[in-house]
C-alpha positions as CSV (number, residue, x, y, z in Angstrom):
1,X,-8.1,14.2,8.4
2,X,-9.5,17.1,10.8
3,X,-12.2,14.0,11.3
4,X,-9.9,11.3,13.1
5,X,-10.8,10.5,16.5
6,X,-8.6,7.9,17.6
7,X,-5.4,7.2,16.6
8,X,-4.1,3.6,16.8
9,X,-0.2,3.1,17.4
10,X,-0.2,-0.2,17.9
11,X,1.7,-2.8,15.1
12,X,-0.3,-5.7,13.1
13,X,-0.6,-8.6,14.7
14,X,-2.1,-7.2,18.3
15,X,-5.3,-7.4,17.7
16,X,-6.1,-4.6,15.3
17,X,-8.7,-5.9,13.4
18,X,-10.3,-7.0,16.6
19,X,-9.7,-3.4,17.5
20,X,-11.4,-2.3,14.2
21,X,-14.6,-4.0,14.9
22,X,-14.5,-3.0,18.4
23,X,-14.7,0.7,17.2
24,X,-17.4,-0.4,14.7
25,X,-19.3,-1.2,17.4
26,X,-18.5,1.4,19.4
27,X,-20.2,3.8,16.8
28,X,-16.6,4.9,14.9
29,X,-17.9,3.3,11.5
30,X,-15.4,4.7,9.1
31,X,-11.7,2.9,10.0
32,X,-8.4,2.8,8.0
33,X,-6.4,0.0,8.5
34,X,-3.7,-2.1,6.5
35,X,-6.1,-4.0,4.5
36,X,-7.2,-0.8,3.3
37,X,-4.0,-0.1,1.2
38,X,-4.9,-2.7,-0.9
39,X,-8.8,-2.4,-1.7
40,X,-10.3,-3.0,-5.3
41,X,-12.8,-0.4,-6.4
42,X,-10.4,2.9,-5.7
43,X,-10.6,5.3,-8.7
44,X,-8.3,8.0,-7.6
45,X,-4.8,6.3,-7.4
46,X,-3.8,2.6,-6.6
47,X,-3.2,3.3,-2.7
48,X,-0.1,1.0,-2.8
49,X,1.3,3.3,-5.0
50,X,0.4,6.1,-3.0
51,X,2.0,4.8,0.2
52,X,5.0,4.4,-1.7
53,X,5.3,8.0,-2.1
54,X,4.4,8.5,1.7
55,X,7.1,6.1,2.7
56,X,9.9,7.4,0.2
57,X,8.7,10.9,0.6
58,X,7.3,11.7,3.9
59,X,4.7,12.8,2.1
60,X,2.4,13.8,5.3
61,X,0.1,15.9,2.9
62,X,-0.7,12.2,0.7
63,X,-1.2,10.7,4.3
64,X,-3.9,13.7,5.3
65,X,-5.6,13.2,1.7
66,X,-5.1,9.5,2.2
67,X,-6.9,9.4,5.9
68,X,-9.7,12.0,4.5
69,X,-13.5,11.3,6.2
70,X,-12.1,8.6,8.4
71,X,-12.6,8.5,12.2
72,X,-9.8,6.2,13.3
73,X,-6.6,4.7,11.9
74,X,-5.2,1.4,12.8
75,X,-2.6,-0.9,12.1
76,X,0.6,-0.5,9.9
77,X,1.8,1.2,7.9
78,X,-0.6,4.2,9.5
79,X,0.9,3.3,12.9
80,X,4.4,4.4,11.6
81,X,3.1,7.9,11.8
82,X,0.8,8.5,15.0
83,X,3.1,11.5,15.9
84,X,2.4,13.4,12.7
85,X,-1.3,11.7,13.2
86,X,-1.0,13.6,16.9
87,X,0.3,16.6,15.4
88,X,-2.5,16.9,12.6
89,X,-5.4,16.0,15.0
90,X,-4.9,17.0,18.2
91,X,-8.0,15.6,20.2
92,X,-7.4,12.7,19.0
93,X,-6.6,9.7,21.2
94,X,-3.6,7.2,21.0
95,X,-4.1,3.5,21.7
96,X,-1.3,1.2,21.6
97,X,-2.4,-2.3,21.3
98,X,0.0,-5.0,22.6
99,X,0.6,-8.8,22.9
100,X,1.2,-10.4,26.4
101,X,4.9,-10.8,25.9
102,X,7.6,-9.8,22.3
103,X,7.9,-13.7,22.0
104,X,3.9,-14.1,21.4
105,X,4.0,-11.6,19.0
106,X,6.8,-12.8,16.8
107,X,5.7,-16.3,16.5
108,X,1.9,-14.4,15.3
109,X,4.0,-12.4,13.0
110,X,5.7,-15.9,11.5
111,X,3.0,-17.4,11.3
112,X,1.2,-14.6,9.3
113,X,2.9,-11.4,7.8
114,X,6.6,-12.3,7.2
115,X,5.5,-16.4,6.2
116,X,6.9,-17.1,2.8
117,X,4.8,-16.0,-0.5
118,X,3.0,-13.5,2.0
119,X,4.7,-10.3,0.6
120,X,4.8,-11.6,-3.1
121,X,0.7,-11.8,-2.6
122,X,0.5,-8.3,-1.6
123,X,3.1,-6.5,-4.2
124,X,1.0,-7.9,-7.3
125,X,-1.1,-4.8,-6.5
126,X,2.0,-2.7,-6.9
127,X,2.3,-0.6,-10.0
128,X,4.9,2.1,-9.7
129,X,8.1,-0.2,-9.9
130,X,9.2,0.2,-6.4
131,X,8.8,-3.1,-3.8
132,X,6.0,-1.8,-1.4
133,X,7.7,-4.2,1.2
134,X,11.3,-2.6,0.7
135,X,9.8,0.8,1.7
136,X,7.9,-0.3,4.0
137,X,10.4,-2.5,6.2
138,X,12.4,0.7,5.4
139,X,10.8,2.8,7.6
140,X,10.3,-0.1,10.4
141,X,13.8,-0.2,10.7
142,X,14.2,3.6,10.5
143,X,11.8,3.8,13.6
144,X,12.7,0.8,15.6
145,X,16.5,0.8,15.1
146,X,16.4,-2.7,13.7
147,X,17.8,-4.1,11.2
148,X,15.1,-6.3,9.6
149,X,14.7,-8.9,6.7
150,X,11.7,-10.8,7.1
151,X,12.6,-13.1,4.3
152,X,16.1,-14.6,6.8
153,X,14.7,-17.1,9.4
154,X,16.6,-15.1,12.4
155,X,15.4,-11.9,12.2
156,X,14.9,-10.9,15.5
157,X,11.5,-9.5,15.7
158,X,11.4,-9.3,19.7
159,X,13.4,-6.7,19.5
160,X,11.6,-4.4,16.9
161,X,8.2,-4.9,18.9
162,X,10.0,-4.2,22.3
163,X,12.0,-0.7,20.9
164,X,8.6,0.3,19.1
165,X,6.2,-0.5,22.4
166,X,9.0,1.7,24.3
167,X,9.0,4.5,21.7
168,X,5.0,5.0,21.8
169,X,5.6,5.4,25.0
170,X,8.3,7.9,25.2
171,X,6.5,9.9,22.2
172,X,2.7,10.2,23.7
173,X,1.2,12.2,26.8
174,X,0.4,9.2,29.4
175,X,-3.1,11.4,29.7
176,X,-3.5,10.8,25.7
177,X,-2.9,6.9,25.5
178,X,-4.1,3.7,26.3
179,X,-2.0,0.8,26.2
180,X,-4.3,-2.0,25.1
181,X,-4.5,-5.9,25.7
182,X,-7.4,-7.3,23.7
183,X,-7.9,-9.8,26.5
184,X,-8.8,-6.8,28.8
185,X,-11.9,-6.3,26.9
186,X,-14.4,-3.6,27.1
187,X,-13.8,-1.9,29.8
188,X,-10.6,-0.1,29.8
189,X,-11.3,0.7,26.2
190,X,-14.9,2.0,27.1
191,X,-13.2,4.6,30.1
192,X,-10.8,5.5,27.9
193,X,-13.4,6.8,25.3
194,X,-15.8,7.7,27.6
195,X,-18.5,5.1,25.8
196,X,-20.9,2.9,28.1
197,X,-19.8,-0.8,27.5
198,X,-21.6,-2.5,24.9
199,X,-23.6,-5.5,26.1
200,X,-21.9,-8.2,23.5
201,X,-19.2,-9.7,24.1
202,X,-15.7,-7.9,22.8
203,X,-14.6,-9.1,19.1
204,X,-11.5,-11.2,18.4
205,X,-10.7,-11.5,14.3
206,X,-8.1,-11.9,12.1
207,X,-6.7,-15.1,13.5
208,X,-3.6,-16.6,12.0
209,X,-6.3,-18.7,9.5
210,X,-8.2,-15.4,8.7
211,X,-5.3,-13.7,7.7
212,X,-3.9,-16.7,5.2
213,X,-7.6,-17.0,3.7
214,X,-7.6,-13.4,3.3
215,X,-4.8,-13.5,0.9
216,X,-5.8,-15.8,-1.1
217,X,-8.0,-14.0,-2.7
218,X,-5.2,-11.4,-3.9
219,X,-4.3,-12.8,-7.1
């Protein structure tokens, strides 16, 4: 883990896989992000199973092994952990990537992550007996004070994005992070690296559509 550079705080559904390509182009080819829990072809452990064990554990040395030979980590459930992330690799650099307002963020999260049949889709790939889901909305609450079910139709996800926004805050050196808007584009993600701007235009993936085909090929 000695090898990550940038250390992404920010929760699915702001722009992460946007984010990912961003760094791809950027020259930071090697990123971890939430669709990499669930990847065919591993041969070592199925990685579900292994972020069980970092969720009911705290298992920070699984997370290092986990994170091994990547430059940046993105996206949940990696996000949960930027402070250990900060305390592991030092000179690496926090972004928090963010939606223009809670209320946009919630209805991209119902329309994508906590939509019904989402979860069951995912937890096929789940061998240990433990619900990857249950753990993992375990520690969201734990972090974010929330109370959270995604399966009741009033959770209140407004709040959960606004206490974890304020937390990154509160947690990271001002002169370590970057709080990102996809819409800004390039630049303040270029000065914050210290990269020249690339001459294409900046990526946006992993719209509401990508995300539902993207599952579908699960099971």
């Amino acid at each position: 883990m000695a090898d990550l550079k940038i250390i992404g705080a920010g929760l699915c559904r702001t722009g992460t896989q946007s984010m990912e390509k961003a760094l791809n182009i950027l020259g930071f080819n090697t990123v971890y992000n939430f669709y990499s829990v669930f990847e065919s072809g591993r041969t070592d452990i199925n990685p579900v199973d292994k972020w069980i064990k970092i969720f009911k554990e705290h298992d920070m040395e699984g997370l290092k092994e986990e994170l091994k030979g990547y430059s940046a980590a993105l996206d949940n459930p990696t996000a949960f952990y930027f402070k250990e992330m900060m305390n592991i690799s030092p000179n690496a650099k926090v972004i928090l990537s963010v939606r223009d307002s809670a209320e946009q963020w919630e209805n991209s999260m119902k329309r994508t992550v906590t939509s019904p049949g989402t979860e069951e889709k995912y937890n096929v790939l789940n061998t240990s007996g433990p619900d990857f889901f249950e753990e993992y909305w375990r520690v969201f609450k734990e972090l974010t004070g929330v109370e959270f079910d995604p399966r009741k139709p009033d959770a209140d996800l407004k709040i959960m994005y606004n206490n974890w926004v304020d937390y990154v805050k509160q947690s990271v050196p001002p002169e370590r992070l970057l709080v990102f808007n996809p819409k800004d584009g390039w630049e303040p993600l270029c000065k914050f690296l210290q990269i020249p701007i690339p001459k294409e235009p900046y990526p946006f993936r992993n719209t509401a559509i990508e995300f539902k085909d993207h599952i579908k090929v699960l099971n």
